[in-house]
N, C-alpha and C positions, 0 to 999 in steps of 0.2 A: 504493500500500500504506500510504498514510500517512506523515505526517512525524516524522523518529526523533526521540523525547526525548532531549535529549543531559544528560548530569550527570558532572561531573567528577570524584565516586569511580568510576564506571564504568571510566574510562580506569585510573584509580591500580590499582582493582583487579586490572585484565588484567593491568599491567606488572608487578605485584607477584607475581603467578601466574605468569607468562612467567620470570621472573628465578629464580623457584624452581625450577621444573620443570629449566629452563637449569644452576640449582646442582647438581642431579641430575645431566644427561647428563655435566657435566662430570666430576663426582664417580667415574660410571661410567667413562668414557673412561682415567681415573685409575687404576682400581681394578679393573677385567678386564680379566684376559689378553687376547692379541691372538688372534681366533679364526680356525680355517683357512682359508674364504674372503678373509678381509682378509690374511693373509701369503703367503697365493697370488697374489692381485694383485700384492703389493708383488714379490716374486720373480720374478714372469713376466712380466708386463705394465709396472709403475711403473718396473721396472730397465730399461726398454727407452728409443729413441729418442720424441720425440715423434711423429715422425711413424708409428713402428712402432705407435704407440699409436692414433692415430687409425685406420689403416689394419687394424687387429688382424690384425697379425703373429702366429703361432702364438707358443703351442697356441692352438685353437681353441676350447676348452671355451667355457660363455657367464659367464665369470668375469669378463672384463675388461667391466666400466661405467664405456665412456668416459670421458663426463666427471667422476664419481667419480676414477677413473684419472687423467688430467691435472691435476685440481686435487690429487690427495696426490702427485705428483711435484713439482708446485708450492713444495706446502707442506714436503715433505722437504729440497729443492733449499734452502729458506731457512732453515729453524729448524733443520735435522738431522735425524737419524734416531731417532725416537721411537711407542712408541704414542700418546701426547696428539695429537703432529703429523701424526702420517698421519690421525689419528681430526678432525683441526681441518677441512677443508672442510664436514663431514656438521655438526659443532657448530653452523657461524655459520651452515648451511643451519636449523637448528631455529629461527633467529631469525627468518629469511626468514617460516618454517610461522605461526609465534606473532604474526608484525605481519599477515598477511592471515588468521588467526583471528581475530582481536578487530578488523582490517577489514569481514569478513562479520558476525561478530557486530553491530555497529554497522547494520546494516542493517536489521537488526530495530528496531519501534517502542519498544517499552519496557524500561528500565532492566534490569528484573528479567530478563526476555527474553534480552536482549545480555548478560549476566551469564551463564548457564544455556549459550546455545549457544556463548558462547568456553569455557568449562569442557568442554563437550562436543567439543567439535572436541580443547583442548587436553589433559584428562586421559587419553592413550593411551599405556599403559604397553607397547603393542607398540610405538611409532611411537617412545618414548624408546630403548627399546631400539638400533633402527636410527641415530637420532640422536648415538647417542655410539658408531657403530661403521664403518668405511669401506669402503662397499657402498656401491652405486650409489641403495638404494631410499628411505633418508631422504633426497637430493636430491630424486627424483623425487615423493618424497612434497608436500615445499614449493612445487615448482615446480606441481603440478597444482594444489595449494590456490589458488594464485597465480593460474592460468588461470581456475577456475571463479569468481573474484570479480570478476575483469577482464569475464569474460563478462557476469556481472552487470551490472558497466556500461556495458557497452554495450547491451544490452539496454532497461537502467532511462534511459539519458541520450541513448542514441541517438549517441552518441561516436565517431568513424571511429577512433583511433587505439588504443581498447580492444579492438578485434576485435585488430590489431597486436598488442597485448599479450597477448592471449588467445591467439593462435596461438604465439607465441615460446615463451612459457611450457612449451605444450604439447610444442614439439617438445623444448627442452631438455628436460623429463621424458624424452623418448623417449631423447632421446641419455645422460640420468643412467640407465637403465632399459630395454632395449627392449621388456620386455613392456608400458607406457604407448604402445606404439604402435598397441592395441588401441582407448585412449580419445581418442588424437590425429586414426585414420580416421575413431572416431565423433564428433566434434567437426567434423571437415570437414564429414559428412554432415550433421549438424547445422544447420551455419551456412547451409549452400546451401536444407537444408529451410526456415530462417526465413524466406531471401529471399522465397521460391516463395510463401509462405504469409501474405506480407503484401500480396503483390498488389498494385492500383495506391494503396496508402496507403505503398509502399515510398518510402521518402524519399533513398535513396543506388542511383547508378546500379549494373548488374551489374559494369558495368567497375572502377569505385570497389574492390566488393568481391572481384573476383579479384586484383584484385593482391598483398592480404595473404594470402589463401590459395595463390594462384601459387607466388606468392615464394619464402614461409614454406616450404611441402612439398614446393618443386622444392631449393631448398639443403638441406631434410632428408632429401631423398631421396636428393641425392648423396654424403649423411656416411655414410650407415647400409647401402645398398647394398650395398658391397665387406664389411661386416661381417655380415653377416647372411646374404649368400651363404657366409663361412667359417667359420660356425659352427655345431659338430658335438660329438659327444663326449654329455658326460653331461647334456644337455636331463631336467629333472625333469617331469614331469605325471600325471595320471590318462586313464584311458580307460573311465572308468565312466559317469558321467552330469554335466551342470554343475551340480547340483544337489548331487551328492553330491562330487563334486572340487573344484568351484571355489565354491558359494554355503555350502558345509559348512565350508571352510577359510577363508574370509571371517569365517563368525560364531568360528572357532576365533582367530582374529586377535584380534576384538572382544574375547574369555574371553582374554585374553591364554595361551590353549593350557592354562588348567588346568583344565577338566571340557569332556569329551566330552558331556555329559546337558545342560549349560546353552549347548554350542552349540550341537545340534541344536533345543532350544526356542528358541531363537534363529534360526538359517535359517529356521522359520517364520515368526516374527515378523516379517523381513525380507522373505520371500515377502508376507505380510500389507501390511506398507507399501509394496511395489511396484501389486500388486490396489487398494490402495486409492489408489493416485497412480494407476491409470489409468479408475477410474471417476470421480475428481473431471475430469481430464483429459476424459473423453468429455463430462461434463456443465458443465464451462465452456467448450469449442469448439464446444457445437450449443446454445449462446446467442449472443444479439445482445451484440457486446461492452461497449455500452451498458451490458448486465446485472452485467457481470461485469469486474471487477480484474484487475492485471495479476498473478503469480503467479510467480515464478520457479521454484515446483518441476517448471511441465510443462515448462520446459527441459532441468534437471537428469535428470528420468524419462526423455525422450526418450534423453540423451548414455548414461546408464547404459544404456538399452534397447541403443541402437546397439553400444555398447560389449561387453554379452553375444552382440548377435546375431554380429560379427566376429568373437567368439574361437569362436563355436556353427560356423558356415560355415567355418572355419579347421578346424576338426576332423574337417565332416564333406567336404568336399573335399579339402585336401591331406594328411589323417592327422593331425595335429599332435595331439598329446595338451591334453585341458584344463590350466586354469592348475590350480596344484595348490601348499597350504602360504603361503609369504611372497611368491610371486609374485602373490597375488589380490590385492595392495595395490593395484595399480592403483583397481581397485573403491572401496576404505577411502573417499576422501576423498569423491568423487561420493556415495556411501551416504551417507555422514555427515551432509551439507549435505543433498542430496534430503530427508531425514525432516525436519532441520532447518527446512525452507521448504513441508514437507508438511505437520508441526504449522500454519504460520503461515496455512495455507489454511484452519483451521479458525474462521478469525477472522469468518467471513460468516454463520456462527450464533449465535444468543443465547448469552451467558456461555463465548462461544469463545473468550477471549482467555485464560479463567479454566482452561479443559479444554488449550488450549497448553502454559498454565505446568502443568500435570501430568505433561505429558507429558514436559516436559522435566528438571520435576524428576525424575522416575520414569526418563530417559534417563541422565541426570549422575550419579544414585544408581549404577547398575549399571553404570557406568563406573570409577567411583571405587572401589569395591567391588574392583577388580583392584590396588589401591595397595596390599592387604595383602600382597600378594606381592611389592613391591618390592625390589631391593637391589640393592646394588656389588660382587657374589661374582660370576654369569653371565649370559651372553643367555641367555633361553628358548630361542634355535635353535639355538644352540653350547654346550651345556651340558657337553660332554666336555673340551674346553677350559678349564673352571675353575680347575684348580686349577696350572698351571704353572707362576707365580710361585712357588708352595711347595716345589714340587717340583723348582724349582732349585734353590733354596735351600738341599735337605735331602739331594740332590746336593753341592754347594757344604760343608756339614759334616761328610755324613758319609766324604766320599772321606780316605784318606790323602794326599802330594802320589804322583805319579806323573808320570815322564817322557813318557811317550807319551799321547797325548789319548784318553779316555773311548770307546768305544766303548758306544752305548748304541741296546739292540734298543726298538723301542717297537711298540704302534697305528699304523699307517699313517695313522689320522687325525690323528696327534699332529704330524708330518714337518713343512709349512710351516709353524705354529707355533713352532716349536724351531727352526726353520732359521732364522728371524726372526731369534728373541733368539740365537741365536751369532752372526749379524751386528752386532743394533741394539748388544749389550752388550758384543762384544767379547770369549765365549768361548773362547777359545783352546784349556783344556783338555778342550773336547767337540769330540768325530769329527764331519764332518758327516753329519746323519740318513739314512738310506734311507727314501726312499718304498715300497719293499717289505716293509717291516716288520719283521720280527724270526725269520723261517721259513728266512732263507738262510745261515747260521751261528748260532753262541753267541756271545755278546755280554758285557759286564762288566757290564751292567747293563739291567735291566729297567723301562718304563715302560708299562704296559698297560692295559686298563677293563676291570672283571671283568664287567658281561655281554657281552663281546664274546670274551674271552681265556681263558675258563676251563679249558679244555684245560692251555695254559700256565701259568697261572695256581696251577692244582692239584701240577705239575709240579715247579715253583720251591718249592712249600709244603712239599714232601715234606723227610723231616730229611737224607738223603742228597745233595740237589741242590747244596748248595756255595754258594745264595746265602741271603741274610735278606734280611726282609720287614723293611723301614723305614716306611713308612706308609702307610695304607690313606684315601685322600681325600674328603671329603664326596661327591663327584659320581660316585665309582664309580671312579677311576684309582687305580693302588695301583704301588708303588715297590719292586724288587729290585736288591742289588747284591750283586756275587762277594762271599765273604769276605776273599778275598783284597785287596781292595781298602778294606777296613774297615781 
């Protein structure tokens, strides 16, 4: 593919974007609340034994990611009990993502290039998101980036101990994520396909190469096994089409989830550069390779192909609903590089290298374009969560003192959040929460989201009901308490 131009603002550049973006998650991690998937871990799963952790000891839900899970028991075990801390595995994991971004980027020939596709890879305002939050899937997120560059070289250098890398990689995605288990079977398939398909110019024996795949998927199969046989409960998906469930919520990822109209132009467009990775694909395997460069995107199209057709066969044999929402990550990172190295194919045409750099700039534009919506108030996927820090607070001023601890009715989604912080902070004068919500008595105080609660919500408003309305929150949560307690 050519030899890279190497130039020393290149590098300065990434590091200096890497440290920013990093100033962000941290920023974030800092500054939103702890959302209820991450204090549901910490509650059910992180409060457990290790080995109840590995083993996923109930409940069952598919809340606990592993090794997510093990690394903020870690991390709590030594710094204390904090949101920054429990949020600190996923953080130095964004560093891991950002040094093999601007690794792949460097693979590309020129300056300007490797500039374009580390921006690409690294301005994802979903993937920061996940980065400063502790869920399993910005691990998995870094870990897969990791694989598909490993793979790279092995591929490019012919390296025995990169396939090694490239499966590790893979499986730890699996175990930070299980739905990456999709892209881990099609990466096996993969690997066996190269062998097969190099025929007698194969330079490494079969033996050579089952042993890192052996290995690798016989110890990941004994980690994930017992876990995967126990878990049940609230599985998210669709059952409509993959197209409409899981390549729809892919491009809703890309839109960082703020216009339905520009993801679906988008799922095309993504359909568009698959179609068109697989006629470049047909028309560089039925040349003499004499003809034709070596290409890393018909690697990258094949792992993605494999990788849809697993979760397509998982659907339509055992029932499993498609991926559906923040689980189509898996996809994100393969997507990303595939175009990445599908532009670079275009390099075998006149003034191709010039129609690349458009493409990329025309990539990293529409990417970037999602940073107007940045900020340190919520995630995109836990936005009901926003405002609890305030809402302690205005807890915390407006109560007189009271002998007996707060009773306080909320949202049901509100529960391991709040259960959190009367732990992490030391609470005392709050009741602990009921997961049932606020239906099974009267409570001293109200914490509810008015499109889910307007019933109550109307109820509380009336002049006869005994409580005031103290604040009404940006994100839709709004605050009652008795009078009597004013």
């Amino acid at each position: 593919m050519g030899k890279q131009i190497r130039k020393p603002y290149v590098n300065w550049i990434m590091f200096l974007t890497s440290m920013l973006l990093l100033s962000l998650i941290i920023l974030r991690a800092l500054r939103i609340p702890l959302t209820h998937d991450e204090a549901y871990t910490y509650l059910h799963y992180v409060k457990q034994s290790w080995l109840g952790i590995i083993l996923y000891k109930p409940p069952h839900i598919p809340n606990n990611h592993i090794l997510n899970t093990l690394l903020c028991k870690l991390s709590v075990n030594i710094f204390g009990l904090s949101d920054f801390n429990l949020r600190l595995p996923n953080i130095l994991m964004a560093i891991v993502y950002f040094r093999y971004a601007a690794a792949l980027a460097r693979k590309f020939r020129f300056p300007g290039i490797q500039l374009l596709a580390f921006f690409a890879l690294a301005l994802q305002l979903y993937f920061i998101d996940f980065f400063g939050m502790a869920r399993g899937y910005g691990m998995a997120l870094s870990l897969s980036l990791a694989s598909i560059y490993h793979l790279y070289c092995y591929r490019d250098l012919n390296n025995g101990h990169h396939i090694w890398r490239t499966l590790l990689f893979a499986a730890f995605a699996v175990y930070a994520n299980f739905t990456f288990l999709y892209a881990y079977v099609a990466l096996v398939g993969l690997i066996l396909i190269l062998y097969w398909s190099e025929g007698k110019e194969q330079t490494k024996s079969l033996g050579v190469l089952w042993r890192p795949v052996g290995i690798v998927t016989g110890v990941l199969a004994l980690l994930i096994v017992l876990p995967l046989k126990n878990i049940s409960g609230d599985l998210f998906g669709g059952n409509s089409s993959f197209w409409d469930d899981s390549l729809y919520s892919l491009s809703w990822i890309f839109t960082y989830q703020q216009s339905s109209a520009a993801a679906t132009i988008l799922t095309y467009i993504i359909a568009i550069f698959v179609l068109a990775g697989i006629i470049f694909f047909a028309l560089d395997h039925f040349r003499k390779k004499s003809q034709v460069g070596w290409y890393y995107y018909s690697e990258l199209l094949l792992w993605l192909l494999f990788t849809a057709a697993a979760q397509t066969a998982q659907h339509y044999i055992l029932g499993t609903e498609f991926l559906l929402g923040r689980t189509t990550m898996v996809y994100a990172p393969l997507t990303l590089v595939f175009v990445l190295f599908l532009f670079q194919r275009l390099n075998r045409y006149p003034k191709g290298e010039h129609i690349q750099l458009g493409f990329n700039v025309l990539l990293v534009a529409v990417l970037a374009w999602n940073f107007q919506y940045a900020n340190w108030k919520q995630s995109v996927v836990w936005t009901y969560d926003a405002a609890h820090y305030e809402m302690l607070d205005d807890l915390n001023e407006n109560l007189a003192s009271t002998e007996e601890p707060l009773h306080l009715g909320i949202n049901w989604l509100f529960e391991p959040s709040l259960n959190w912080y009367r732990e992490s902070r030391d609470l005392n004068w709050l009741e602990k929460l009921s997961r049932s919500g606020y239906r099974d008595k009267e409570y001293d105080a109200y914490y509810l989201l008015n499109y889910k609660d307007q019933e109550k919500i109307k109820e509380l408003k009336s002049p006869n009901s005994g409580y005031q309305l103290i604040t009404e929150y940006e994100n839709g949560a709004i605050l009652f308490i008795k009078m009597d307690y004013l």
